[in-house]
ZAMARGU-4260 file (C-alpha; in steps of 0.2 Angstrom, whole numbers, plus 5000, padded with zeros to 4 digits):
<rodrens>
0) 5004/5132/4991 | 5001/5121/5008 | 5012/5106/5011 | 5009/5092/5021 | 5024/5088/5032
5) 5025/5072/5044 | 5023/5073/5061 | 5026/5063/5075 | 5016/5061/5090 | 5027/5050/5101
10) 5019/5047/5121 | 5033/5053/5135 | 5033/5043/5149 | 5045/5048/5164 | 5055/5034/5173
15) 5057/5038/5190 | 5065/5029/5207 | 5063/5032/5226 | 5077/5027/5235 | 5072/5027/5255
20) 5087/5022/5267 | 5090/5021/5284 | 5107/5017/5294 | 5116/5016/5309 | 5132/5028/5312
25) 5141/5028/5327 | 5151/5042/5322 | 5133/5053/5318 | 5134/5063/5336 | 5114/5066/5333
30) 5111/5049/5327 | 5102/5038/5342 | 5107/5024/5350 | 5102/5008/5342 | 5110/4989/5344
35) 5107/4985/5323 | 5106/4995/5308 | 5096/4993/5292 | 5094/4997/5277 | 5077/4998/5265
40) 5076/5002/5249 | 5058/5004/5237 | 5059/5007/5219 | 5045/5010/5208 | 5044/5008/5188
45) 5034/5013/5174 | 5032/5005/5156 | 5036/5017/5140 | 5019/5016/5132 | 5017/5022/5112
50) 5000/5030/5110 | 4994/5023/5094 | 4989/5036/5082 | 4972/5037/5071 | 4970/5023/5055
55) 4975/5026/5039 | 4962/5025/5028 | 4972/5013/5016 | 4979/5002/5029 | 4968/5001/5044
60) 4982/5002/5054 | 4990/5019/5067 | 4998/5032/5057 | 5007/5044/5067 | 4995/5060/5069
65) 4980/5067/5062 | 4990/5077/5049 | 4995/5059/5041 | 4979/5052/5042 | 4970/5067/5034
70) 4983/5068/5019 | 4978/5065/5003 | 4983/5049/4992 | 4998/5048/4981 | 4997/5038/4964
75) 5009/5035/4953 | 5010/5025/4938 | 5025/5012/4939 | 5034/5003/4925 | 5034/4984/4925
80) 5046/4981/4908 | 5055/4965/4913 | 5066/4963/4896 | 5082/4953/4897 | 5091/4970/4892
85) 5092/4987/4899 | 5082/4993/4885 | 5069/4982/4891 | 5066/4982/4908 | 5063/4994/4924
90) 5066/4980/4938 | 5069/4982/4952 | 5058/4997/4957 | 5058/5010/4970 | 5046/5010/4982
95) 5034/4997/4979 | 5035/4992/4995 | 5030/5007/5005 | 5013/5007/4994 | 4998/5007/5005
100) 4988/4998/4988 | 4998/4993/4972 | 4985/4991/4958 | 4991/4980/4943 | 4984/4980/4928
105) 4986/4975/4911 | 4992/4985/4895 | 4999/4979/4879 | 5005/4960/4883 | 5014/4966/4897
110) 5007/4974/4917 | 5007/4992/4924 | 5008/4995/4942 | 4997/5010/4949 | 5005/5014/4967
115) 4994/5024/4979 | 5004/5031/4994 | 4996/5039/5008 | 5005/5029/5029 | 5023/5031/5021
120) 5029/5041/5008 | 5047/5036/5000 | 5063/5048/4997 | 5058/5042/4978 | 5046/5029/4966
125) 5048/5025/4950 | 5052/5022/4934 | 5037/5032/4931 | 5027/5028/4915 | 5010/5034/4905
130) 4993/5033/4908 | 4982/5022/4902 | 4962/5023/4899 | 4962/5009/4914 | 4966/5023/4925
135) 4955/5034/4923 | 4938/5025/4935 | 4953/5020/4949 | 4959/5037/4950 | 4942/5040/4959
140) 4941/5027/4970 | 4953/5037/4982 | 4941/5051/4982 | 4952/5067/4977 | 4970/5060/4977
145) 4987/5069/4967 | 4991/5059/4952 | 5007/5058/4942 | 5015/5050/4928 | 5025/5054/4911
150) 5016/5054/4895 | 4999/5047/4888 | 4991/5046/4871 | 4978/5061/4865 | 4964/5050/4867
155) 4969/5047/4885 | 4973/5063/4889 | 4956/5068/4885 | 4947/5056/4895 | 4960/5062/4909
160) 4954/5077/4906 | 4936/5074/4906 | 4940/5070/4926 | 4950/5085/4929 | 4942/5091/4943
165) 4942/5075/4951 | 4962/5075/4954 | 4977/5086/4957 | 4989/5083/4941 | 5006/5082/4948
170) 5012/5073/4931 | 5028/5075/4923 | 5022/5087/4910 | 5012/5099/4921 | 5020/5115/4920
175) 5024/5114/4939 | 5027/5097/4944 | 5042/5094/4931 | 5053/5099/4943 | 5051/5086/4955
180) 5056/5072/4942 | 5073/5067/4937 | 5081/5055/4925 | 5093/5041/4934 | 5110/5039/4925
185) 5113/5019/4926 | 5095/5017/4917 | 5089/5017/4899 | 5075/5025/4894 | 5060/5026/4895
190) 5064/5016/4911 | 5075/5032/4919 | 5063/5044/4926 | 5060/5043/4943 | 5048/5053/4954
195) 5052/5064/4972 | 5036/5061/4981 | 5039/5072/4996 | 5040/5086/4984 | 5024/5082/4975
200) 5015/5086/4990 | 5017/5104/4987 | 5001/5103/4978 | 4991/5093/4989 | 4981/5110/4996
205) 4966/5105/4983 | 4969/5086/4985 | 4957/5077/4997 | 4958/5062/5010 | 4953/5043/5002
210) 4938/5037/5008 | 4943/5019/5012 | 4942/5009/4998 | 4940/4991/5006 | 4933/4983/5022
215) 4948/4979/5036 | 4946/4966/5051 | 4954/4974/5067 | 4970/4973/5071 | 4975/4953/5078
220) 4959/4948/5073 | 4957/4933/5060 | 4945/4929/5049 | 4927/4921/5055 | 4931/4904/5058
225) 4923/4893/5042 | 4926/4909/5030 | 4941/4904/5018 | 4952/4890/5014 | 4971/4886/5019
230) 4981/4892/5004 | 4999/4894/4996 | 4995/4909/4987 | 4991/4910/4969 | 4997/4907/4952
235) 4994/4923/4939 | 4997/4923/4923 | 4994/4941/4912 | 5010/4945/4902 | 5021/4938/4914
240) 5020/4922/4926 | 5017/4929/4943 | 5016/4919/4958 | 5010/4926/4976 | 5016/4913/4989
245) 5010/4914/5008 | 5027/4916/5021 | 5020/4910/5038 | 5033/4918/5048 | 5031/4935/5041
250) 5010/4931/5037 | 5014/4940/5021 | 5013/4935/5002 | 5028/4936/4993 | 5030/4940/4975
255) 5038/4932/4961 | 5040/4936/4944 | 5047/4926/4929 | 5051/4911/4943 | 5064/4924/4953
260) 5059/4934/4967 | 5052/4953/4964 | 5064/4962/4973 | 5063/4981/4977 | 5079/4991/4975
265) 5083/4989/4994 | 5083/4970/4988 | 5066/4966/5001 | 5056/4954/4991 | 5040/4964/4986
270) 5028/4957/5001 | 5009/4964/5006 | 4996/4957/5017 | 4983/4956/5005 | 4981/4949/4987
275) 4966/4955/4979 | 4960/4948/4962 | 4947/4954/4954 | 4944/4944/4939 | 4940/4960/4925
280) 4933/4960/4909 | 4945/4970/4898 | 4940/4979/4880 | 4948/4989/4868 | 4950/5008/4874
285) 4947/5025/4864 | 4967/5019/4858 | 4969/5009/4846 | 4980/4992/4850 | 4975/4999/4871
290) 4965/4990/4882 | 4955/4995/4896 | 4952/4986/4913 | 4932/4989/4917 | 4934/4991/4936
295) 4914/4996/4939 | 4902/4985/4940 | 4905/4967/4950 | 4914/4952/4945 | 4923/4935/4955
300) 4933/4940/4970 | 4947/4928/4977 | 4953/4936/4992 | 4972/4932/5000 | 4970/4934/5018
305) 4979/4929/5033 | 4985/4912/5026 | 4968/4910/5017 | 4960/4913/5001 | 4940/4916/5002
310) 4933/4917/4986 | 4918/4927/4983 | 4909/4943/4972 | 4915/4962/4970 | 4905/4976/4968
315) 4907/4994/4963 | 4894/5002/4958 | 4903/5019/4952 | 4919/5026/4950 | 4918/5033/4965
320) 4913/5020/4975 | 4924/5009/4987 | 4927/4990/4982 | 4913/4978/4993 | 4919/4960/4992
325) 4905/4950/4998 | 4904/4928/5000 | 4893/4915/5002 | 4874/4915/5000 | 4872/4927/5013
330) 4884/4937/5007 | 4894/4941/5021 | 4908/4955/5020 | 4924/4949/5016 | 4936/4959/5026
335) 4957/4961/5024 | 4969/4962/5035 | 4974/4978/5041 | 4991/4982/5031 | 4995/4983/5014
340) 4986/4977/5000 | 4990/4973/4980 | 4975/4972/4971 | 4977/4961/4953 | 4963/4966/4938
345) 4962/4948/4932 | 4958/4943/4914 | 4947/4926/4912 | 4958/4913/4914 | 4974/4920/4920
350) 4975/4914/4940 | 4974/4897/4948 | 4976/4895/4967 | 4990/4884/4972 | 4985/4873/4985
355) 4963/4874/4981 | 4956/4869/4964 | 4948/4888/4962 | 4952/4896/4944 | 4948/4912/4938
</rodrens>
């Protein structure tokens, strides 16, 4: 099996000074004669300069080598129980925060979080929880990526399996992969199991590299001047209150959840350069009491961007086709800041921007 280590590719500049000096010493018997002395000294200095490595397809922004670039994507499905008791809830999270794309979606009253890793890859992600039939026309938006989690329903397991050949199972209950999860003493289950990422890529030799899945503006550039209004964030509201508020010192968007910060377990509020929400029509899935987010097809688009919300249209015309976000009459592409992104499947009805009178 062929792993995927990381690789750094760091530029070596060498420093270097010339000291030139020329004196007068009476005692220097072949020293010549001179009535003054003096002395001159030039230096000369170099700048270290970092060669920045290729995009990540997820981020727009330099990896470190070809071998990161080239990987394939990581997604794993994240618990979001927030209960007032240990029984009930799996905050705070690991790894949220080093998620290229976090995709949020929405299962029986409460969300789901599916994280899809590719620039960084965590020591460890979790708690990792089941599949759900939402999954299963995301999965191939990031072309053949691994994909783990821990348990699903037979009617879920056979649309997974239906897709088979479009992923690498490195779920909890693939004879292999089992290893390469443990449960957490301090955590109640089914909040407890927790994921080693690093070790999953084991299996990454029949994974593929993610096609990139949005459009991103070049790095320092902001959006086209008129595209977009000056925005706060956005209120969200689809099992719990969520609010995504804009920090204009660090030009990302904060999340908050149940009016307190949503903190990651390293106690960094959970912040991305992007808010995608994709208002979604949900139905009833092959589960009884289980919905399912349909993510194909095109839909309203507000877009959190560089300290703006454009609204606007997505499209996806199949499961394996990237997201195009398009606004206006002329339909100009709408594209995000290069970084990471959380991309929230809206119900009708449950987002309201902050600052602008635009509902979803």
């Amino acid at each position: 099996m062929r792993s995927w280590p990381l690789r750094a590719l760091v530029g070596l500049v060498i420093s270097f000074a010339l000291v030139t000096s020329a004196c007068g010493d009476k005692s220097d018997k072949s020293a010549t004669s001179s009535t003054s002395s003096s002395t001159s000294t030039t230096e000369s200095t170099t700048t270290t300069t970092v060669v920045p490595g290729p995009p990540g397809p997820l981020t727009g922004l330099p990896v470190a080598d070809d071998t990161v670039a080239e990987r394939p994507a990581l997604i794993l499905k994240i618990d979001n129980s927030d209960g007032p008791t240990c029984e009930g809830t799996a905050r705070p999270q690991i790894g949220l925060n080093q998620a290229d794309i976090v995709i949020e979606e929405l299962v029986e009253g409460i969300t789901r979080f599916m994280a899809v890793f590719h620039s960084n890859i965590p020591e460890t992600v979790g708690p990792i929880r089941s599949a759900r039939s939402s999954d299963v026309d995301l999965i191939t938006a990031f072309k053949k990526p691994m994909f783990g989690w821990s348990g699903n329903n037979p009617s879920v397991g056979a649309e997974l399996y239906r897709i088979k050949n479009s992923f690498v199972n490195v779920g909890y209950d693939s004879q292999w992969s089992s290893r390469y999860f443990r449960e957490t003493k301090g955590r109640c289950a089914p909040h407890n199991l927790f994921a080693s990422p690093h070790e999953l890529y084991e299996a990454a030799s029949e994974a593929e590299t993610p096609d990139r899945p949005f459009a991103f503006r070049a790095i320092g550039q902001g959006l086209p001047t008129g595209m977009g209004l000056s925005s706060e964030g956005a209120s969200l509201k689809m099992g719990y209150p969520v609010l995504f508020k804009y920090n204009s010192i660090s030009k990302q968007w904060e999340r908050t959840q149940k009016d307190s910060q949503h903190l990651d377990s390293d106690g960094k509020v959970i912040s991305v350069d992007n808010v995608v929400v994709l208002m979604t029509t949900y139905k009833m899935s092959s589960t009884p009491g289980s919905l399912q987010a349909i993510s194909v097809g095109k839909g309203r688009a507000m877009v959190y961007t560089d300290g703006k919300v454009v609204e606007g249209e997505w499209t996806r015309p199949f499961p394996e086709s990237p997201w195009g976000i398009t606004t206006g009459d002329d339909a100009k592409p709408v594209e995000l800041t290069p970084g990471r992104t959380w991309v929230y499947l809206a119900s009708k009805g449950s987002m309201q921007d902050l600052t602008n009178p635009i509902a979803g």
